[in-house]
TORKETOR-707522 format. One record per residue (C-alpha): x, y, z. Coordinates in steps of 0.1 Angstrom, whole numbers, padded with zeros to 4 digits, always signed. Layout:
TORKETOR-707522
XYZ
...
end
This chain:
TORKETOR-707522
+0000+0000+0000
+0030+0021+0011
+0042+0020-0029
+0010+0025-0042
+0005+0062-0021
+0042+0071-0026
+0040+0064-0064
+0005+0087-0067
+0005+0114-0086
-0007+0136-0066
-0013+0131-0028
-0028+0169-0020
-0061+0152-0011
-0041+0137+0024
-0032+0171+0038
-0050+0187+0066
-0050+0226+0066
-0068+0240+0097
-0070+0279+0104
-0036+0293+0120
-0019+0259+0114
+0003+0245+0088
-0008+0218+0066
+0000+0188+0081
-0003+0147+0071
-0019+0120+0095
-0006+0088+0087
-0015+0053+0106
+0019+0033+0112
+0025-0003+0118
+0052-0020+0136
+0065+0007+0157
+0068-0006+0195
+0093+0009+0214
+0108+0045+0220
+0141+0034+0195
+0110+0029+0167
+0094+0063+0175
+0132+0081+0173
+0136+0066+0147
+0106+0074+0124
+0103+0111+0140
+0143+0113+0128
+0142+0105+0094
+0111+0121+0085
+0118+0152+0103
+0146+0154+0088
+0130+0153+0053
+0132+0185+0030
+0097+0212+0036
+0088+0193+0075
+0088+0217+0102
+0080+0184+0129
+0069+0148+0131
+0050+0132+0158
+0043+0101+0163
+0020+0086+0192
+0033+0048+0199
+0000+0045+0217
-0025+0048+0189
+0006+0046+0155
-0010+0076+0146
+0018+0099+0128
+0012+0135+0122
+0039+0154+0098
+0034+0191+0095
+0048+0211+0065
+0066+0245+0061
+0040+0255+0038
+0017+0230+0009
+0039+0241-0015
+0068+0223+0000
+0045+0195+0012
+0055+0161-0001
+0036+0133+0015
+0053+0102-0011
+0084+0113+0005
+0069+0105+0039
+0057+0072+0031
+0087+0062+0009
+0110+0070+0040
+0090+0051+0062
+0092+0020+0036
+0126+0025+0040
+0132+0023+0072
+0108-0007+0072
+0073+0006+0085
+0037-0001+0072
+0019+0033+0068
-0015+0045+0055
-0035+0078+0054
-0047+0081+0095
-0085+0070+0094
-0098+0059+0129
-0120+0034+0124
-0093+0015+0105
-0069+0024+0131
-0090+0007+0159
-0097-0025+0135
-0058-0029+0132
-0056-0025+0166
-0080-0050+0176
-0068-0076+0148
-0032-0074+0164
-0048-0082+0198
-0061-0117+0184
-0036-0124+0168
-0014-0122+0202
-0039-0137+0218
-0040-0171+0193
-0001-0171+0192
+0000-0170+0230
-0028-0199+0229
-0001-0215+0204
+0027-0209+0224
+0016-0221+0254
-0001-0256+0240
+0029-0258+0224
+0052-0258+0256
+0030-0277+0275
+0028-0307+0251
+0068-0307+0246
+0072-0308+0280
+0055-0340+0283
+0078-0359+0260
+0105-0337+0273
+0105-0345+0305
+0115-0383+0300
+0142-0373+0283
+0158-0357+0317
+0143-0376+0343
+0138-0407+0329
+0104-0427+0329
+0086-0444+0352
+0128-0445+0375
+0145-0457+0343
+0166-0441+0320
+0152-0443+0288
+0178-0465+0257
+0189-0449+0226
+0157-0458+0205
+0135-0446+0228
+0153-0413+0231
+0152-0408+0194
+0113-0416+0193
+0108-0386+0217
+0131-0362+0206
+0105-0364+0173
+0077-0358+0189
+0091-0330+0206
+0102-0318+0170
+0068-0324+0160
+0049-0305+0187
+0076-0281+0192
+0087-0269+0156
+0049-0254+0143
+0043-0238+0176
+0071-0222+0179
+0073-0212+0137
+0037-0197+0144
+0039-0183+0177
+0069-0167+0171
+0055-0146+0139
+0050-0116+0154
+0094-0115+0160
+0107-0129+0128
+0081-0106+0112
+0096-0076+0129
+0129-0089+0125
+0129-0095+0091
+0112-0059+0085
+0142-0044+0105
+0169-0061+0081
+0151-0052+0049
+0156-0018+0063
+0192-0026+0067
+0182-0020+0106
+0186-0041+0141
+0160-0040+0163
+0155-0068+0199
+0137-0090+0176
+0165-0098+0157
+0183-0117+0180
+0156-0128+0193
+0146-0143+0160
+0177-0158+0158
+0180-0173+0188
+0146-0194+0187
+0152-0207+0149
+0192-0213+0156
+0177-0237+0190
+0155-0254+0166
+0178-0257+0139
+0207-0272+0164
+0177-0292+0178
+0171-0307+0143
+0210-0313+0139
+0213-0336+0167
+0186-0356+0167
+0195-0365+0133
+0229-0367+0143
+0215-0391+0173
+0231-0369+0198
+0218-0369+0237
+0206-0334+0235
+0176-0316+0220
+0161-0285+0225
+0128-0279+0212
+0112-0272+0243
+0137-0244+0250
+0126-0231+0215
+0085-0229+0223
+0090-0218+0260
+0112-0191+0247
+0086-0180+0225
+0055-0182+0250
+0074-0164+0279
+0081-0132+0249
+0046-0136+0241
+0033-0128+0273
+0056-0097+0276
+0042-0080+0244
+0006-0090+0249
+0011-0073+0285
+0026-0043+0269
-0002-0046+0242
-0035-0045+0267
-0016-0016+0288
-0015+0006+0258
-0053-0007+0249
-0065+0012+0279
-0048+0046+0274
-0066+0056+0240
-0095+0066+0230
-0097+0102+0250
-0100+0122+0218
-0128+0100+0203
-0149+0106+0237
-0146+0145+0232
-0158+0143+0199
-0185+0126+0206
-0198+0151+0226
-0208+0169+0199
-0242+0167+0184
-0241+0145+0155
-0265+0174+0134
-0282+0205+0140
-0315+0224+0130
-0305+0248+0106
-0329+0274+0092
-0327+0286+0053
-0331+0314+0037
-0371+0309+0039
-0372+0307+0078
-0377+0268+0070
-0361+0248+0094
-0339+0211+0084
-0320+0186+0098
-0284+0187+0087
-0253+0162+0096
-0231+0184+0114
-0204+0178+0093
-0222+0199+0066
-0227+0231+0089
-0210+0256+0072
-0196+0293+0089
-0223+0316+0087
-0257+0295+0086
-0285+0304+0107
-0290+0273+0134
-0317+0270+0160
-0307+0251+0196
-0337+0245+0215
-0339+0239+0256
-0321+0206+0264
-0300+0205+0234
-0261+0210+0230
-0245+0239+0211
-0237+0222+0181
-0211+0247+0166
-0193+0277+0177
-0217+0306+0173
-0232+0343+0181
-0265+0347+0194
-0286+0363+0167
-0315+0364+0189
-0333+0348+0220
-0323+0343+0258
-0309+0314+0274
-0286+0302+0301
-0261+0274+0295
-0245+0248+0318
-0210+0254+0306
-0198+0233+0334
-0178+0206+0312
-0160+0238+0290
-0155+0257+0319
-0157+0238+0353
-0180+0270+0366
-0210+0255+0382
-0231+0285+0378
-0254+0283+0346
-0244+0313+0323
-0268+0338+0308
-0261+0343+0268
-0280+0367+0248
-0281+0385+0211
-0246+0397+0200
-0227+0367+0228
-0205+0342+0217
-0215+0302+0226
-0192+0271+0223
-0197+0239+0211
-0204+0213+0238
-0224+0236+0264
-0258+0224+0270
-0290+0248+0269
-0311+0251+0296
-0333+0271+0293
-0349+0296+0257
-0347+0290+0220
-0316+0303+0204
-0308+0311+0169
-0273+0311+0166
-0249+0321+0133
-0221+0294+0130
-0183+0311+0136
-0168+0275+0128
-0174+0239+0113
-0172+0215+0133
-0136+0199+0130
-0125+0235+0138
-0150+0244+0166
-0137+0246+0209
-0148+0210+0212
-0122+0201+0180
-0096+0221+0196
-0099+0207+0229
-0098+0170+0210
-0065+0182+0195
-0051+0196+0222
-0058+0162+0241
-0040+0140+0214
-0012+0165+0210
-0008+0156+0247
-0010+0120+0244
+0020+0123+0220
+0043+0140+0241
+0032+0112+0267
+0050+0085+0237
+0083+0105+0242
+0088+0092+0276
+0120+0064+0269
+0114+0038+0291
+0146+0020+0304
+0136-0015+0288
+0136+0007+0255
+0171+0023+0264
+0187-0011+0274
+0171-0024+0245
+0195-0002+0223
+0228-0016+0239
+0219-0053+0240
+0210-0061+0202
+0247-0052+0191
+0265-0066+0225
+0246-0101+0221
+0249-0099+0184
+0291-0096+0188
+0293-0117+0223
+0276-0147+0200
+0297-0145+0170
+0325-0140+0190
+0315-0170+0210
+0316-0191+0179
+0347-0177+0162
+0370-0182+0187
+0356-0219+0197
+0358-0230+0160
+0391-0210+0153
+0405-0207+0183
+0401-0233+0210
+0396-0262+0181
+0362-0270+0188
+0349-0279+0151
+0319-0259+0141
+0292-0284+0162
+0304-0276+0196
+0316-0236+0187
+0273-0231+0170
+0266-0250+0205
+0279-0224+0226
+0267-0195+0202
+0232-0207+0203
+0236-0213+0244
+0245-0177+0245
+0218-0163+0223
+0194-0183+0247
+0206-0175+0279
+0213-0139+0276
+0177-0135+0255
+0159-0107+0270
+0129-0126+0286
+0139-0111+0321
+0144-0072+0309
+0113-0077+0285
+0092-0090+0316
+0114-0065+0345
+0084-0037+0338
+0056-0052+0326
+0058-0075+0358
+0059-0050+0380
+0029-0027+0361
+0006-0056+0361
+0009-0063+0399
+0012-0024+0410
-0021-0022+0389
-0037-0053+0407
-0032-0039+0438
-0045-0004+0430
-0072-0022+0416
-0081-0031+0451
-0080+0000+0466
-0105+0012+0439
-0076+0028+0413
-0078+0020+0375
-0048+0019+0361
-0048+0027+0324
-0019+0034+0317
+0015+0014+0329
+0040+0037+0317
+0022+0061+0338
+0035+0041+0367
+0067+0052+0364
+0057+0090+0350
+0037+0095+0382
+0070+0079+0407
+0085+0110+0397
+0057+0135+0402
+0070+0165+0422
+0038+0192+0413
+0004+0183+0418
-0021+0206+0401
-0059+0201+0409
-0090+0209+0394
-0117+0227+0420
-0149+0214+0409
-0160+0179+0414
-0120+0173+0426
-0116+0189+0457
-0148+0199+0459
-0182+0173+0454
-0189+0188+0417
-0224+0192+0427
-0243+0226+0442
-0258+0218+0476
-0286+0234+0497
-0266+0253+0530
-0287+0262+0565
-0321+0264+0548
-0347+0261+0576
-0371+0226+0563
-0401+0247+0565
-0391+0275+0539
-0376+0246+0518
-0407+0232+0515
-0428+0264+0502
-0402+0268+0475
-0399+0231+0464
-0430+0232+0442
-0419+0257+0418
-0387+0243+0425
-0391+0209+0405
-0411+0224+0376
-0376+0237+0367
-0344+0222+0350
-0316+0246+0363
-0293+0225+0389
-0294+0248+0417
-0334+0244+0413
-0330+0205+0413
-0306+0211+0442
-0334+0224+0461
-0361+0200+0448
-0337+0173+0462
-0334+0192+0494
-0370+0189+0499
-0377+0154+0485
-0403+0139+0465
-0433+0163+0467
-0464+0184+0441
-0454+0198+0416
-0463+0239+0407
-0491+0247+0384
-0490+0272+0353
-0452+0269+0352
-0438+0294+0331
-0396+0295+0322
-0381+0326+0316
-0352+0322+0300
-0317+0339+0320
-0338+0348+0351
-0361+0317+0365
-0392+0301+0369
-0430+0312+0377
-0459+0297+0385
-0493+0286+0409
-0490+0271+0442
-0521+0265+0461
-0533+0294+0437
-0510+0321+0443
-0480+0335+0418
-0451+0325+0429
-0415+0331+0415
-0379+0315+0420
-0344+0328+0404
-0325+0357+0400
-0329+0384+0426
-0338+0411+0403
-0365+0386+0387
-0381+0377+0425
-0379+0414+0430
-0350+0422+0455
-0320+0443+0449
-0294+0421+0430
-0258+0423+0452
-0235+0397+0447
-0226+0374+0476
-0202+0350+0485
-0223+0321+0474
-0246+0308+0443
-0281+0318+0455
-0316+0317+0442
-0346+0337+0451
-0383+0328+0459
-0416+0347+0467
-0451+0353+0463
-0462+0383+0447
-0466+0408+0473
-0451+0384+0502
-0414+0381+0518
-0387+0370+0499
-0362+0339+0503
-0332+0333+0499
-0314+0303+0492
-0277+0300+0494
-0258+0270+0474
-0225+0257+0477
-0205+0237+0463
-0184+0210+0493
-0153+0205+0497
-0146+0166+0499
-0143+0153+0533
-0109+0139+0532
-0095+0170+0506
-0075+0187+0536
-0055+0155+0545
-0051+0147+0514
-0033+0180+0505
-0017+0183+0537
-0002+0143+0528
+0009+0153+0495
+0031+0182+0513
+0043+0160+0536
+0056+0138+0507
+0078+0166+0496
+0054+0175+0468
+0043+0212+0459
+0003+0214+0453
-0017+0240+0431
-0050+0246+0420
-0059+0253+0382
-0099+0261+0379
-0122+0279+0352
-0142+0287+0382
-0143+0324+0393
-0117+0335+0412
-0137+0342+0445
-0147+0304+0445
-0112+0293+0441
-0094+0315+0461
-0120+0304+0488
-0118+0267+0481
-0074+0272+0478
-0074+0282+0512
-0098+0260+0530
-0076+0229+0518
-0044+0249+0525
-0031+0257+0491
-0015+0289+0483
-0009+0282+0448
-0039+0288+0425
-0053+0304+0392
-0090+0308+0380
-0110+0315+0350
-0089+0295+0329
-0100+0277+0295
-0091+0243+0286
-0059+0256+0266
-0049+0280+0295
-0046+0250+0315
-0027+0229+0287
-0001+0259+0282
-0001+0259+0328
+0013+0224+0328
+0035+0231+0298
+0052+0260+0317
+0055+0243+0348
+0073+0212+0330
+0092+0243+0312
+0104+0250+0349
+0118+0217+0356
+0082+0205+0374
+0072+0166+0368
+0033+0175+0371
+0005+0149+0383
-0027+0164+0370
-0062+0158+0394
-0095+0165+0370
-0125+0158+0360
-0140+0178+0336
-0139+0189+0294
-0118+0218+0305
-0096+0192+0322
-0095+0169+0293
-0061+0187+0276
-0044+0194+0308
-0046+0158+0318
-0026+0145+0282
-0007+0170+0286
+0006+0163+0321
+0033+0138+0330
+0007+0118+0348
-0026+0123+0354
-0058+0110+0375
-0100+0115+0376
-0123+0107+0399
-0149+0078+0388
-0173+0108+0381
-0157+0123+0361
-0167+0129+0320
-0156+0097+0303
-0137+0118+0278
-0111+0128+0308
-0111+0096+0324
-0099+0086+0288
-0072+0114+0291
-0062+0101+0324
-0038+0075+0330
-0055+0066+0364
-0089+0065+0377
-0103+0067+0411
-0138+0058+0425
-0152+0066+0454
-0153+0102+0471
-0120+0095+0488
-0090+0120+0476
-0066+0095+0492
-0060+0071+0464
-0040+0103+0447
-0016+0100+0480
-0019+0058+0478
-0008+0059+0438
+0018+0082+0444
+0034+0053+0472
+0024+0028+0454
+0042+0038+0418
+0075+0047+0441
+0072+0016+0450
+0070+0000+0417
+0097+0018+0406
+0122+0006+0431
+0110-0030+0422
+0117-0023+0388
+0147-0009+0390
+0157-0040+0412
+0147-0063+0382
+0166-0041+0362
+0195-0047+0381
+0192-0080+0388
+0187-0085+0347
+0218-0070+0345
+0238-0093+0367
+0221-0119+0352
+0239-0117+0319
+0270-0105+0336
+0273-0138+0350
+0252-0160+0324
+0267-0151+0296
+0307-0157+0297
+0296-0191+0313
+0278-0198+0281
+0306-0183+0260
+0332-0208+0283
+0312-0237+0274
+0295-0243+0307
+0261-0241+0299
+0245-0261+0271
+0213-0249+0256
+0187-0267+0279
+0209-0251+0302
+0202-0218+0290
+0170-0221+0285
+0160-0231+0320
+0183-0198+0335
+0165-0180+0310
+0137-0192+0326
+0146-0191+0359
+0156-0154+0355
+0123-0144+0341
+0104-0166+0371
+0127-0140+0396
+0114-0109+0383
+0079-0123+0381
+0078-0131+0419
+0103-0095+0429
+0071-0081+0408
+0047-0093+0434
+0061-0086+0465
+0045-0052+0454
+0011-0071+0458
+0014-0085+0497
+0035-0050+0510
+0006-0035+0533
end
């Protein structure tokens, strides 16, 4: 396919051009696994004649090249490079992404199943080979008989389990290129080869089960790594779907239609009616309505938009017809941008090098030359012949093979996440483990973080509440249903009549009644320190009711933990700055900004990581969403909008603000244990290999250190689980 695009005439049609941006090229690519892939791709294409960057996001392969200008754009340069360097690529689409995505997931999953039938089966005509059967030693023919079956069970296993290596290998050659596969690769068709030699040869000495154990134990390394990265995508797609998928749109007649939003184009006349979601960034061309602009903004009070006032996509209205004039399509509306900002984020995440990743790079080339070496001076030096010198090669490749470094993280991930798990924490993300171990800023959100996300009903005698509560649940605003669910179930008021930006009148028990804004109740509007709502009868005493919005019960130890950690704690909010200044100090923060939009609080992290800050992120909300993939590591409550959870890399239920101080201990933690496997790994080979090399270890030999090394890491992992 990659020859096909890169020999097109013309390959315009793939560039993306939105407003204030340079044209840029979204390719889907294939094959790239590790940080030493994504250097390499960003490299080489970056470097490419008219590319201002390349960024590519190892967690969904999406690749996004941006150009000087379209006049220097050349997209068959992009693909032809990335054919070079041995990569599968085609224009970005989403749906196909998610397909490939899910069809490499099988296919793990069936060469795992392969793999481990495989290993299992050789074992059991293995296993006489090396103990003997039923006490006694088995003869010559015997032997021979079950070396063949091993061959038999072993050999297909192991050639189909172990596609997903060669298959990267042999990519990574064509490109002239080395990658861990390759010895890898090697190493399991160099046991089976050697295993085919000396049965035919009638030797003592097979290896085929080494071969398929090999595999299996890989296998379970990458489909680990596979269903970590499974969990952290998908945050982008959420926000989008936020959006209405189509709008009433009014012609030139007054007539109103139905229209895709796709189709909405800037400057059509579009009519959002109580209940529904502002479809498009637009100006109000006429009506009156408030809007719950709490996912944008984080600001729980509904906000009053009339004629000539600007609304964004992804608020919800309340209350009033609007007709609107569209500012922007939809792929460039503040939903979009928010979208963007939140995958741009996501890509920065895949820049994090993992350690595997950077041992990775030194032990292809090291195991490459200790193995040649190996056989070169056996065969040419000692006088071994070339039987015994390809002996000790092969025990080499085997024993030094990176099962223990492949497994040293994704051990330690899978049981930090198990027990986090437990205690009610999602982990989505296992790279984030490590991200958040080195957290030294944490930046929350006010509403629905530290505070319950919800407006409540404060010192309102029962008797008053109960007047009120009539009129009260004939409306839809929140600090209305606040006080309906103050009062309980209940009648309902007659002759209810909204008025759209100021509140709600009707009958009860025959009188006029009216609840909302102060100057719509008819008392002197003076703003207070809390969200309040008015009731009274015509020509009676008016009510007041004051609404506010909790703190969480356990938000003030949870800060004062987090201090006591030696971490530094801030608030980011788009809630006024009264409400967070009030909030900031009742939890014991000094640190805080308000009234910040969902890029304000992207380009806050980014300056704070500018100043040498590794920054946890706490939110819940759309206007959280960017900040989250943009932060080093990030958390959301259970409550939170599924589109930030998807931005997150962890996720809390429950109202407890502890499990932010418990993942913080608990990824310090991990990271000590997987440094230690890291370590241990290391000494591993140190010791393994010149033993190998010296002749000392055969290949079953090797295989069951290998094994052995990769069952120590395993069980260092899950000491992490029984710690208290």
């Amino acid at each position: 396919m990659i020859q096909d695009l890169a020999r097109a005439p013309d390959l315009s049609a793939f560039l993306a051009r939105r407003p204030g941006a340079k044209p840029s090229l979204d390719l889907l690519v294939t094959g790239a696994r590790c940080a030493a892939c994504l250097g390499k791709i960003e490299r080489e294409t970056a470097g490419l004649p008219g590319v201002a960057t390349s960024r590519l996001n190892l967690t969904t392969g999406k690749l996004t090249v941006a150009f000087d200008s379209r006049a220097t754009a050349d997209p068959g340069a992009v693909l032809a490079t990335l054919e070079r360097l041995g990569y599968r690529a085609s224009p970005y689409d989403p749906g196909l992404a998610s397909e490939a995505r899910d069809r490499e997931g099988r296919r793990l999953v069936l060469c795992l199943a392969v793999a481990a039938f495989g290993a299992m089966n050789t074992m059991m005509f293995s296993v006489p080979l090396w103990a003997g059967l039923f006490g006694q030693e088995l003869g010559p023919a015997s032997r021979l008989v079950m070396q063949w079956w091993c061959a038999l069970v072993a050999t297909p296993c192991a050639l189909y389990a172990g596609r997903p290596f060669f298959e990267s290998a042999w990519r990574s050659l064509r490109a002239r290129r080395s990658n861990m596969d390759v010895p890898i690769s090697i190493g399991v068709l160099l046991t089976l080869g050697i295993s085919f030699s000396e049965t035919l040869l009638r030797g003592r000495d097979a290896y085929f089960d080494a071969a398929v154990s090999l595999v299996f134990l890989l296998l379970i390394g990458r489909w680990l790594d596979h269903q970590l990265k499974a969990r952290a995508r998908s945050a982008a797609a959420d926000l989008l779907a936020l959006q209405a998928p189509s709008a009433a749109v009014l012609d030139a007649e007054g007539h109103e239609h139905r229209r895709p939003l796709t189709d909405i184009a800037v400057g059509e006349r579009l009519v959002v009616r109580p209940g529904d979601r502002i479809p498009v960034d637009g100006r109000v061309e006429s009506g009156l309505a408030e809007l719950d602009m709490s996912l944008l903004t984080g600001e729980t009070r509904p906000v009053a938009m009339g004629a000539g006032q600007v609304c964004r996509a992804g608020a919800v209205n309340l209350s009033g017809l609007l007709v609107l004039t569209a500012l922007a399509q939809s792929e460039h509306s503040s939903l979009a941008a928010v979208a963007r900002l939140v995958e741009a984020g996501a890509q920065s995440k895949s820049k994090y090098v993992r350690l595997a990743d950077r041992a990775a790079q030194i032990y292809v080339p090291v195991v490459h030359g200790a193995a040649i070496l190996t056989f070169a001076a056996g065969w040419l030096l000692l006088g071994l012949g070339p039987r015994e010198a390809l002996l000790r090669a092969v025990a080499v490749l085997i024993i030094t093979c990176p099962c223990a470094l492949g497994l040293a993280v994704p051990a330690v991930q899978v049981a930090a996440s198990g027990r986090l798990f437990r205690r009610g924490v999602l982990v989505k993300s296992g790279a984030a483990l490590e991200r958040l171990a080195q957290v030294n800023h944490v930046v929350f959100d006010k509403t629905g973080v530290l505070t319950q996300g919800r407006p409540q009903l404060t010192d309102a005698p029962a008797s008053t509440v109960a007047i009120a509560a009539p009129l009260a649940r004939a409306s839809r605003h929140p600090l209305a249903r606040a006080l309906a669910e103050a009062a309980g179930p209940g009648p309902t008021a007659d002759e209810v009549i909204e008025h759209p930006g100021q509140g709600v009148e009707g009958r009860i028990a025959g009188r006029t009644a009216r609840l909302g804004r102060a100057a719509f109740v008819g008392v002197p509007s003076a703003p207070g320190p809390e969200t309040e709502l008015w009731f009274g009868f015509d020509g009676d005493t008016k009510i007041r009711f004051g609404f506010s919005d909790r703190l969480r019960a356990d938000a003030v130890e949870t800060v004062a933990a987090l201090k006591a950690m030696g971490l530094t704690v801030e608030v980011l909010s788009g809630d006024t700055p009264d409400a967070v200044a009030r909030c900031a100090e009742a939890v014991g923060v000094s640190q805080r900004r308000a009234g910040l939009t969902p890029a304000d609080k992207a380009e806050a992290i980014a300056a704070l990581q500018s100043g040498g800050h590794r920054v946890l992120m706490v939110g819940d909300g759309l206007n959280d969403a960017a900040a989250l993939a943009r932060a080093d590591a990030s958390m959301a409550p259970g409550s939170a909008l599924d589109a930030s959870q998807n931005a997150a890399d962890l996720v809390f239920s429950g109202d407890s603000l502890g499990s932010v101080v418990e993942a913080l201990r608990i990824a310090r933690r991990a990271r000590q244990l997987a440094l230690e496997n890291f370590g241990f790994a290391a000494l591993y080979n140190m010791a393994a290999a010149p033993a190998a090399m010296l002749g000392l270890i055969n290949p079953f030999l090797a295989a069951l250190a290998m094994s052995g090394s990769s069952l120590v890491v395993t069980l260092n992992a899950l000491r992490l689980r029984t710690r208290s």
